[in-house]
C-alpha positions in Angstrom: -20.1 147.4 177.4 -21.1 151.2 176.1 -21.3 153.6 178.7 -23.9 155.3 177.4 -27.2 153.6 176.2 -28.6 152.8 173.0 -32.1 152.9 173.4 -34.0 151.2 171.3 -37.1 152.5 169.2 -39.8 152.1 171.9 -37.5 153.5 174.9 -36.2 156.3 172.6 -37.7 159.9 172.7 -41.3 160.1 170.3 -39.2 162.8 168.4 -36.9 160.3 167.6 -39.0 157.1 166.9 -39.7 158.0 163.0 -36.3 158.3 161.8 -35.3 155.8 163.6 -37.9 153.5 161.8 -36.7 155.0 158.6 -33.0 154.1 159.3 -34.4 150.1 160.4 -36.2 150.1 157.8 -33.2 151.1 155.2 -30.5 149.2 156.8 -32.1 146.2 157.8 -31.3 147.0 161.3 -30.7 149.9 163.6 -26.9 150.2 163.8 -25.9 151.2 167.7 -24.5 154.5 166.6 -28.2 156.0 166.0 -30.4 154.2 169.1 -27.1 156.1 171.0 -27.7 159.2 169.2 -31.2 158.9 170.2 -30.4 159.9 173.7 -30.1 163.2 172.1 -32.9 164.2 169.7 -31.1 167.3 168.3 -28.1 165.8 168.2 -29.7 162.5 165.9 -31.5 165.4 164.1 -28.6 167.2 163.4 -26.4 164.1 162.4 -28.9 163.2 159.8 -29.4 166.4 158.3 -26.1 167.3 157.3 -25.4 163.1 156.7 -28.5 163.3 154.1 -26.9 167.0 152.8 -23.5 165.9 152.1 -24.7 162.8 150.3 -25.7 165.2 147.2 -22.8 167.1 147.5 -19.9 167.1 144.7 -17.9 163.5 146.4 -18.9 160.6 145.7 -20.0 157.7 148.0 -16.5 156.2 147.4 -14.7 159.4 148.1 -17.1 159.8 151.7 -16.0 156.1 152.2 -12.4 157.0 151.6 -12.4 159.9 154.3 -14.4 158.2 156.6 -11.3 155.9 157.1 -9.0 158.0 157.1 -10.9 160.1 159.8 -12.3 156.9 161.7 -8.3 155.6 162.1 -7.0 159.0 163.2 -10.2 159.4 166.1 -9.4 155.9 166.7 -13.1 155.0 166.6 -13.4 151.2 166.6 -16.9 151.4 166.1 -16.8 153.9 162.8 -13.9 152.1 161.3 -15.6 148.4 161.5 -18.4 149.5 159.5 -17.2 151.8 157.1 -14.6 148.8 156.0 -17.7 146.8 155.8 -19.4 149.6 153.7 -16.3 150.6 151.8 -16.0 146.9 150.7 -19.1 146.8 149.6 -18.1 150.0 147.3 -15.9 147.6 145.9 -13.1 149.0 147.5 -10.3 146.8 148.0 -8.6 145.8 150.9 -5.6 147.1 149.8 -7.4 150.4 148.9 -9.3 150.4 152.6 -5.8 149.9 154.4 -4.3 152.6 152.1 -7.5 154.9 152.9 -7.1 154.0 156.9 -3.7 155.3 156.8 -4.4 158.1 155.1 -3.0 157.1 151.3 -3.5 156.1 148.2 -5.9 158.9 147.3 -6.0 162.6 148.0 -9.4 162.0 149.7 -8.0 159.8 152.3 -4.2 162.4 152.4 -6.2 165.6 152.7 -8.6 164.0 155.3 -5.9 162.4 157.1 -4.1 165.3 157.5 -7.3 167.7 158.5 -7.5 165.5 161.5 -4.5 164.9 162.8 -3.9 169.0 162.2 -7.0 169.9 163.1 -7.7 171.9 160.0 -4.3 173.6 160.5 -3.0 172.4 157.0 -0.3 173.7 155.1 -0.3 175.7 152.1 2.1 172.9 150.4 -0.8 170.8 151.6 -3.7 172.8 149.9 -1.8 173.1 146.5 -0.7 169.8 146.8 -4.8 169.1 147.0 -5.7 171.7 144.0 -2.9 170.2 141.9 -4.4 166.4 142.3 -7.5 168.6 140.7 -9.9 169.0 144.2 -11.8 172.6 143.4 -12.0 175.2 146.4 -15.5 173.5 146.6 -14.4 170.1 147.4 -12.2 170.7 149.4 -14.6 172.9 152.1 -17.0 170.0 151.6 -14.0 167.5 152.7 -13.2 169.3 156.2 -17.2 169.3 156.4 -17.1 165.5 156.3 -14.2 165.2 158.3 -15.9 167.2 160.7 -19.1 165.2 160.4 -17.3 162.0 160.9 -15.1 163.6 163.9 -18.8 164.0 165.4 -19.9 160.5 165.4 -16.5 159.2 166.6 -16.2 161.1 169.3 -19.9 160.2 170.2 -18.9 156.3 169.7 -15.4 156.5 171.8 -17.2 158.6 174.5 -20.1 155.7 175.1 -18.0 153.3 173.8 -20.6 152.1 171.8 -21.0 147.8 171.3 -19.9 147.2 167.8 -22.8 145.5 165.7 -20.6 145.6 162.5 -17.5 143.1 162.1 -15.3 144.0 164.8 -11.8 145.8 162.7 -9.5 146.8 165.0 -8.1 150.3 165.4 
């Protein structure tokens, strides 16, 4: 049972009410993550902003799959790591590929991301050439630790409330 509420559209906070509608209305359903987010309207504000920035940045929805994984497995997020496999899947990613990703292999996406988490952006130089020799520009790479960071905000939010999983449960 989450420990913090998810409120739902109605119960939410007016300011939150229209983008939570939008996000329904997109989805199909308003994923727990947002009505919990919704207990904090700068907070759900802030998430989507930079979520709705980083989506016209230089990776590609595969790539943001890949490093939400990674990132998910490290924070040991149960909730963030059931529904990106669902969402990576649906990439066409294989399982094979989202088990490679969730260990943080297979790509230099899901390496680079594994290893800004578990260092905490303390990476090694071996690490950062090892990045620009599999081709990531200077560019990519700043907008990788921003979505590392991104995701590191959401799972904490999810492991602190322990949010109710309303994506097939994949356990951490």
């Amino acid at each position: 049972m989450s420990r913090i509420k998810a409120l739902s559209i109605e119960h939410s906070p007016a300011s939150t009410q229209a983008p939570l509608k939008g996000i329904e209305k997109t989805m199909g359903f308003l994923p727990n993550v947002f009505r919990t987010l919704a207990n904090s309207p700068v907070s759900l504000s802030g998430y989507l902003q930079l979520s709705q920035n980083l989506s016209k940045g230089e990776l590609s929805p595969v790539e943001r799959e890949i490093i939400a994984l990674a990132v998910g497995q490290v924070n040991e997020c149960e909730y963030c790591v059931s529904a990106h496999v669902l969402y990576a899947a649906r990439r066409d990613l294989s399982d094979e590929e989202i088990q490679a990703a969730r260990r943080g292999e297979g790509t230099i996406f899901a390496s680079l991301a594994h290893k800004v988490a578990t260092q905490r952006g303390r990476i090694s130089d071996a690490d950062l050439a090892a990045a620009r020799e599999a081709g990531l520009s200077d560019s990519q790479i700043v907008e990788l630790v921003v979505n590392v960071a991104h995701l590191t905000f959401t799972n904490y939010v999810n492991n602190v409330a322990q949010t109710d999983v309303d994506f097939p449960l994949v356990e951490v």
